[in-house]
Structure formats: structure tokens, C-alpha cells
C-alpha positions in Angstrom: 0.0 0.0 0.0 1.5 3.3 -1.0 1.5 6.1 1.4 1.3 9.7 1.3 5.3 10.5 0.7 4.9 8.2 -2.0 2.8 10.9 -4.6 3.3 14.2 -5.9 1.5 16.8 -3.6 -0.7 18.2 -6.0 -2.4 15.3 -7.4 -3.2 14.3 -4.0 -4.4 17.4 -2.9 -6.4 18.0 -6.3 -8.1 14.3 -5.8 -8.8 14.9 -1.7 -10.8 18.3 -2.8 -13.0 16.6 -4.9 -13.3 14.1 -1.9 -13.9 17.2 1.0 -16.3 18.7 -1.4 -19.0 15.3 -1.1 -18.7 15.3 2.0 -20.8 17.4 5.1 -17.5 19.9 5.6 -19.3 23.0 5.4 -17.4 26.3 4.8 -17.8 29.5 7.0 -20.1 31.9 6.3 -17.3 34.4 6.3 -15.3 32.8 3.7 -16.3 35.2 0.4 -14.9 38.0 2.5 -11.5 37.3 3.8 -7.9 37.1 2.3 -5.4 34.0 3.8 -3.3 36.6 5.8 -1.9 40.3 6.1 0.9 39.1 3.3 -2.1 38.8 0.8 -3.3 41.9 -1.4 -6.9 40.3 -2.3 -9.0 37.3 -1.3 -8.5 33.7 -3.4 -9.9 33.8 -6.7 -10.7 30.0 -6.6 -14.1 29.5 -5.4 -12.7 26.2 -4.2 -10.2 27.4 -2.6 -11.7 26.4 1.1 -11.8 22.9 0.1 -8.2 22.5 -1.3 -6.9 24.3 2.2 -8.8 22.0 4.0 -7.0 19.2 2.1 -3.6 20.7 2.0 -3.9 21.1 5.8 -4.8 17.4 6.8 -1.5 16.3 4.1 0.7 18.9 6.2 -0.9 17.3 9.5 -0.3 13.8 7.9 3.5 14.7 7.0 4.3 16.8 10.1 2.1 15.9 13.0 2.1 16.4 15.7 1.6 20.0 14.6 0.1 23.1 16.3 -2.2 26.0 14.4 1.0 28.1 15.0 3.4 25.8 12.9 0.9 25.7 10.3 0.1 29.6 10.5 4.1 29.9 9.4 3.8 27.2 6.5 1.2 28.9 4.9 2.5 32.3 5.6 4.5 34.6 3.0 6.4 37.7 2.9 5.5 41.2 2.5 7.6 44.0 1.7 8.1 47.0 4.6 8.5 50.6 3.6 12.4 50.5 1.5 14.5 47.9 3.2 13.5 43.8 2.8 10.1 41.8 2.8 9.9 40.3 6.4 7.4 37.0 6.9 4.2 37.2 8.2 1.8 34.5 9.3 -1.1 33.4 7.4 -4.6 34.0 9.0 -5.2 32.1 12.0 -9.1 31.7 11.8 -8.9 30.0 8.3 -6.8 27.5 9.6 -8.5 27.2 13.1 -12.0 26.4 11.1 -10.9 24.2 9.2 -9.1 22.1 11.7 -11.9 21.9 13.7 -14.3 20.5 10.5 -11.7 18.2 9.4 -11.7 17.2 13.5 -16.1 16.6 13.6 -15.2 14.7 10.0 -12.9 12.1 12.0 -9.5 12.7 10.4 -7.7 14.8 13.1 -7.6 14.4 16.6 -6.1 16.4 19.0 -2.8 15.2 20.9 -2.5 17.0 24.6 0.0 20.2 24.8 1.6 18.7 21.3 -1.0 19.4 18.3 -2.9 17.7 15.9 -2.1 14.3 14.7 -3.8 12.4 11.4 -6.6 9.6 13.2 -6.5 6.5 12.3 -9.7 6.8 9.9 -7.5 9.9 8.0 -4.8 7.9 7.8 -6.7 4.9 6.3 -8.4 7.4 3.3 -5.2 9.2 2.5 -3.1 6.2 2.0 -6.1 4.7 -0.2 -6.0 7.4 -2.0 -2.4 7.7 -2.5 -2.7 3.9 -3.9 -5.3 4.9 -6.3 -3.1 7.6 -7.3 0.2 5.4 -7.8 -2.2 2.9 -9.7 -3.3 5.4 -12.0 0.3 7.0 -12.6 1.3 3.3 -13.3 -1.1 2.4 -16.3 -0.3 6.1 -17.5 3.0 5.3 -17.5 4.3 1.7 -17.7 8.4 2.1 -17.8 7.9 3.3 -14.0 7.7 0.4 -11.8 6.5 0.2 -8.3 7.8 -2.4 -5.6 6.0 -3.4 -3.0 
């Protein structure tokens, strides 16, 4: 069974969307009207853009866990030019992040570790590496000269 490391990011992340968006993980009614942090000019463009966040986040939880909102409010965070000198970093928005932790969390696929984060559940776990198998099936039959060993 193939496992998370094993496929590029954005397949994964483009396939688990599509998943998120079947399922009961409703977006906040605030969404349409906020950017990802103070680094940001303008909201997302992508009207999906929730869903692949939501699906990026539990791939970086999977990866990196146990993680805090903090450490994720870093990863997605970018840099933003002061007055003349340098850009300096700046965290992404905490509420975005916060919201959907706590829907993927009522899903089943996170669960909180005491005073250390948020970990992947066991249920998580089981989809992502399904669908990481599916994926390295499919890039198999697309191309046959790469060969996977179990």
C-alpha cells in the first residue's frame, strides 16, 4: 500500500478536494470576505479554494504531526515588503486555519494530541493512504516504464 510520501502533492491534494467537497464539511459563512493573511493583497480567486486548504492542511498534519495551528500559520504564511529595506514574513490567518481544523476534526480525520497538536486519526490515515494507492495505480497504467515495488 502506497502512502502519502509516495505521490506528488498536488495530485493528492487536487483528488482529496473533490473528496472534501462530497462530504458534510461546510465552509464558513465568512469565507467570500476574507484574504489567507496580512501578506495577501486580495482574497483567493478560486471559489474552491476552502476545500483545497482543508486538504492541503490534513496532508501537512499527515506529514508533520504532531503540529500546532502556530506551525501551520508559518507554512502557509509569506512575505511582505516594509516601507524600503527587505520583505519580512508574516503569518497566514489564523481563523482560516483554526475552522478548518476543527471541521476536518467533527469529520474524524484529526484528533487532538494533549499540549503537542494535531495528529492524522486513524480513519485519515486509512483514506489518504487509499487514496495515495489509487493515485500510484493510475500513474502506473499512465505510464508503464515506472515500476513500483512493494
Amino acid at each position: 500500500m502506497a502512502k502519502v510520501y509516495d505521490v506528488p502533492a498536488d495530485l493528492l491534494i487536487e483528488k482529496l478536494t473533490e473528496i472534501l467537497k462530497k462530504e458534510d464539511l461546510q465552509p464558513p459563512s465568512w469565507l467570500p470576505y476574507v484574504k489567507t493573511g496580512s501578506h495577501k493583497e486580495r482574497p483567493p480567486q478560486n471559489r474552491d479554494w476552502w476545500y483545497t486548504r482543508c486538504a492541503s492542511i490534513l496532508r501537512k498534519i499527515y506529514l508533520h504531526g504532531p503540529i500546532g495551528i502556530t506551525d501551520l500559520r508559518s507554512m502557509y504564511g509569506g512575505s511582505k515588503p516594509v516601507g524600503y529595506g527587505g520583505a519580512h514574513h508574516r503569518l497566514a490567518g489564523g481563523a482560516i486555519i483554526r475552522a478548518a481544523i476543527h471541521r476536518l476534526e467533527k469529520l474524524g480525520y484529526i484528533e487532538k494530541v494533549e499540549k503537542k497538536g494535531r495528529v492524522v486519526s486513524r480513519q485519515g490515515m486509512q483514506k489518504l493512504d487509499k487514496l495515495a494507492t489509487e493515485i500510484l495505480n493510475e500513474l502506473v497504467v499512465k505510464t508503464p516504464h515506472l515500476k513500483v515495488y512493494s
